[in-house]
C-alpha positions in Angstrom: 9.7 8.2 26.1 13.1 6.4 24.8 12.2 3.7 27.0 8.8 2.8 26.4 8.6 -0.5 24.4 5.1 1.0 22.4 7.7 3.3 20.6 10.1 0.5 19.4 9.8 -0.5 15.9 8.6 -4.0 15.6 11.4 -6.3 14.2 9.5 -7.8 11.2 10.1 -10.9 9.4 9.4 -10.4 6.0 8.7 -14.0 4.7 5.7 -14.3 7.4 2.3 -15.1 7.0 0.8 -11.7 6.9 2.4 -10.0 4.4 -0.4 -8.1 3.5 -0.2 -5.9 6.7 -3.2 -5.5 9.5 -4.7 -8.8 10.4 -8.5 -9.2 11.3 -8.5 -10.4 15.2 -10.1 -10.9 18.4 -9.0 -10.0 21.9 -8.7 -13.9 22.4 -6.7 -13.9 19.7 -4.2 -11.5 20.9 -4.2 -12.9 24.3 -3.3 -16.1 23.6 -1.4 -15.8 20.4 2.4 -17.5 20.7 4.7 -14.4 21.2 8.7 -14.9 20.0 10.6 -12.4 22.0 14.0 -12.4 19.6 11.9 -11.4 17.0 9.1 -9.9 18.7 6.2 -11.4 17.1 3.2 -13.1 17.8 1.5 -16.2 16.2 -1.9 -17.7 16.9 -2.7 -20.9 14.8 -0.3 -20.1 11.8 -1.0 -16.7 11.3 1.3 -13.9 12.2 -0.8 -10.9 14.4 1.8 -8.9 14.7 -0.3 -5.5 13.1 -4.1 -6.3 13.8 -7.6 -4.2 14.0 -10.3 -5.0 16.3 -13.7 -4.4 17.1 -14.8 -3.5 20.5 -16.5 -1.2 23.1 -14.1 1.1 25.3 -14.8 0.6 29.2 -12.7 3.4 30.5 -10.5 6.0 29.4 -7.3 7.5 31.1 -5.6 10.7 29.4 -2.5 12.4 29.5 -0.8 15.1 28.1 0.8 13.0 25.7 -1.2 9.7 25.6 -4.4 8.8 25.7 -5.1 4.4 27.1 -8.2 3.2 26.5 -9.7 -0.2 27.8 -11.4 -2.4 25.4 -13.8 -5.3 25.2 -15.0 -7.6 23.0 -16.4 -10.0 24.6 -13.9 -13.1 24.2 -11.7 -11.9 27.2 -10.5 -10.2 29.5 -9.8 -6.0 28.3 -7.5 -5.2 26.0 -5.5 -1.8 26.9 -5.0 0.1 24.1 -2.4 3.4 23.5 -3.0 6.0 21.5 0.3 8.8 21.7 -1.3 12.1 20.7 0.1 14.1 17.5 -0.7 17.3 15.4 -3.0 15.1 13.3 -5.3 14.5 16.1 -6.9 17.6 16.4 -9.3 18.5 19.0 -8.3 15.9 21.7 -12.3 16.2 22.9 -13.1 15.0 19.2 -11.5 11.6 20.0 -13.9 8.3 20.8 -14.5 7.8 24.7 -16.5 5.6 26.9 -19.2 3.5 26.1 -18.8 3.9 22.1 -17.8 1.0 19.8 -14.3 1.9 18.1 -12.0 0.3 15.4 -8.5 0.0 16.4 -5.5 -0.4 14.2 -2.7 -1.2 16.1 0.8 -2.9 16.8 0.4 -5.7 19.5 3.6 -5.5 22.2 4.2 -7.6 25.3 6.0 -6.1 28.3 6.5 -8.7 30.8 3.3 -11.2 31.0 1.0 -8.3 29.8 0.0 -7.2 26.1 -1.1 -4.3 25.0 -2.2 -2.4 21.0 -0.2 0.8 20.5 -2.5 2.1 18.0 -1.8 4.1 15.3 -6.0 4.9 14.7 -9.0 4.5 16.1 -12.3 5.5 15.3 -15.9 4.9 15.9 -17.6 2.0 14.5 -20.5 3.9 12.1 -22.9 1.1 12.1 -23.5 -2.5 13.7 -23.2 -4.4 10.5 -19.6 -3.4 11.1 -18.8 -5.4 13.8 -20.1 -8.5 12.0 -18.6 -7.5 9.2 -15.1 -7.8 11.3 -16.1 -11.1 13.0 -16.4 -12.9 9.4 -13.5 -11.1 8.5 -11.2 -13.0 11.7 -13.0 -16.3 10.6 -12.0 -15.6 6.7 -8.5 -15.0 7.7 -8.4 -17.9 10.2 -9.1 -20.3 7.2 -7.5 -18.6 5.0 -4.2 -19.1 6.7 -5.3 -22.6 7.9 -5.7 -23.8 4.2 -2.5 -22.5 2.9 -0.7 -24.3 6.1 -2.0 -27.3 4.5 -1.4 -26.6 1.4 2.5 -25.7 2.4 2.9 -28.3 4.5 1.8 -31.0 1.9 5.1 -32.3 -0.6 5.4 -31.1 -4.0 1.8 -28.7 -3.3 2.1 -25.3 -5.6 0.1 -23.0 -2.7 -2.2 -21.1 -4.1 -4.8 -19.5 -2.7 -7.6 -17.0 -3.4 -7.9 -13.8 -1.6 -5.5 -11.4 0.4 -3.5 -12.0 3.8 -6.2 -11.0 5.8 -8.7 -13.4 4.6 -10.4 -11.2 2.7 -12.0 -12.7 -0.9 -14.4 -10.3 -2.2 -17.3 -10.2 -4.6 -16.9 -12.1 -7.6 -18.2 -9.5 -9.5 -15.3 -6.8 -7.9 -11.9 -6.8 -10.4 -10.0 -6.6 -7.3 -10.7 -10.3 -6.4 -9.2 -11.1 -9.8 -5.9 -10.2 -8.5 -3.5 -12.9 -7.9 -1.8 -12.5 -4.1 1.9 -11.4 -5.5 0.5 -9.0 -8.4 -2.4 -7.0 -5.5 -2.2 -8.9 -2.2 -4.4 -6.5 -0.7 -7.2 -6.5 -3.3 -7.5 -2.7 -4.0 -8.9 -1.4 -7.3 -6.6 0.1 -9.6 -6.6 4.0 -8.2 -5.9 2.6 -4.6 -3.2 0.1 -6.1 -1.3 2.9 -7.6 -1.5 5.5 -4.7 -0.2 2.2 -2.4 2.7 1.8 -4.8 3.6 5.4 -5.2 4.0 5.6 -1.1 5.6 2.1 -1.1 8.4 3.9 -3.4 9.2 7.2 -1.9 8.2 7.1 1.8 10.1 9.1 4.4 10.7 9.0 7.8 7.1 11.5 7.7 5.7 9.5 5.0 4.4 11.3 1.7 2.0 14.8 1.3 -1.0 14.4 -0.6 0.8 16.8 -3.1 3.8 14.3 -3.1 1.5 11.2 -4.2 -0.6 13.2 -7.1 2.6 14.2 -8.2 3.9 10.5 -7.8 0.7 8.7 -10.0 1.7 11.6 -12.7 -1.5 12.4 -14.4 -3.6 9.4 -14.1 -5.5 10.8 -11.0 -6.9 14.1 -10.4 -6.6 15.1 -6.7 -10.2 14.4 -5.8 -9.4 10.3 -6.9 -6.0 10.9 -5.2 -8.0 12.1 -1.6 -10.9 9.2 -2.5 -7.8 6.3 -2.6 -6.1 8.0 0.5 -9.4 7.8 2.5 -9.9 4.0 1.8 -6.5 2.9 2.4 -6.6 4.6 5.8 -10.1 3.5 6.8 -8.9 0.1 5.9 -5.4 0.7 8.2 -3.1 -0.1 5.1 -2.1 3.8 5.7 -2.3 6.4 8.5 -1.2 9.6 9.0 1.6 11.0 10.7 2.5 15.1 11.2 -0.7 16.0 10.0 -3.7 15.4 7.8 -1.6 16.0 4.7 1.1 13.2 5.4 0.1 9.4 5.8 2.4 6.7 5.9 2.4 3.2 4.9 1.5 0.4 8.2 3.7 -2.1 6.8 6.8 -0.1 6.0 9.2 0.4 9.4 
């Protein structure tokens, strides 16, 4: 597989506009986002897609012994093929989503040749209905979240700042994390989640870090139950996923 572009590391530019990591999008989105091949990345309307998650239903399913490609709709264009390689962490290959059921994907978007594709890194059943329009106000958050702040960057002597993450989101006013300022908790996590993302963000390997590794790593602050709780979040959310196994997760915005 040396030569398959789905296993090349993205080449990231760290001063983009998605620092935050996954980006809320659409298939249209994706499609007709501006891709730079030097730097492989894509841009649509100021906002850097290069990690996204999307909402959609799977229309067929090919597997292999090593992959499984799914093809996904969301009704703003055409499919969207999607990878998923197959490791330990997996489990029972029969487990995973198939036709006909409404998935989240967290993915990198490639482009080989004039076709694009998500190598994802999870994907699992929508549980309910409000989540999909939960995602579709998250895209339109993001969009003007990233629209403003082009304004505000673009206009002479303007000190950006503004509320919420990278991915649009704001939050309840009455949640702490939306207190945060974008440098100090760009992702909005509460204070468990903040310092298992930090603990990860400073001693990740090539695997990425053990459960037991990260309760170590937050000292005694956590017990292992919050530890697992904060773990379980920041991978629903696709800020982490795991890699070897179900003990070992790994940060999406660290290559």
């Amino acid at each position: 597989f040396d030569n398959d572009p789905g296993l090349v590391s993205p080449k990231v530019n760290r001063q983009n506009n998605n620092q935050g990591g996954v980006v809320p999008v659409t298939i249209y989105m994706m499609l007709n986002a501006v891709h730079e091949p030097n730097q492989d990345t894509f841009t649509f309307e100021n906002t850097d897609i290069n990690m996204v998650s999307f909402v959609g239903i799977i229309r067929d399913v090919t597997e292999t012994t090593t992959s499984i490609t799914y093809k996904i709709d969301d009704y703003t264009g055409p499919y969207m093929s999607v990878r998923k390689f197959i490791t330990e962490g997996d489990g029972d290959v029969s487990s995973l989503p198939k036709s006909n059921c409404y998935v989240r994907v967290y993915g990198h978007l490639r482009s080989m040749g004039e076709t694009r594709n998500v190598i994802a890194f999870s994907i699992r059943p929508v549980q309910t209905h409000n989540e999909k329009t939960s995602h579709m106000l998250d895209v339109v958050r993001s969009v003007l979240y990233h629209q403003k702040k082009s304004k505000l960057t673009s206009a002479p002597g303007m000190d950006v700042k503004v509320d919420g993450d990278s991915t649009g989101r704001v939050g309840n006013e009455n949640d702490s994390r939306a207190n945060n300022k974008m440098g100090d908790n760009p992702l909005c996590l509460n204070s468990q989640q903040q310092q298992v993302y930090v603990a990860m963000k400073n001693g990740e390997s090539d695997i990425g870090m053990s459960i037991t590794e990260i309760s170590k790593a937050v000292g005694g602050c956590m017990n292992t139950v919050q530890v697992k709780k904060a773990i379980e979040f920041l991978s629903n959310e696709g800020h982490i996923y795991s890699t070897i196994d179900d003990e070992h997760y790994k940060l999406t915005d660290m290559y």
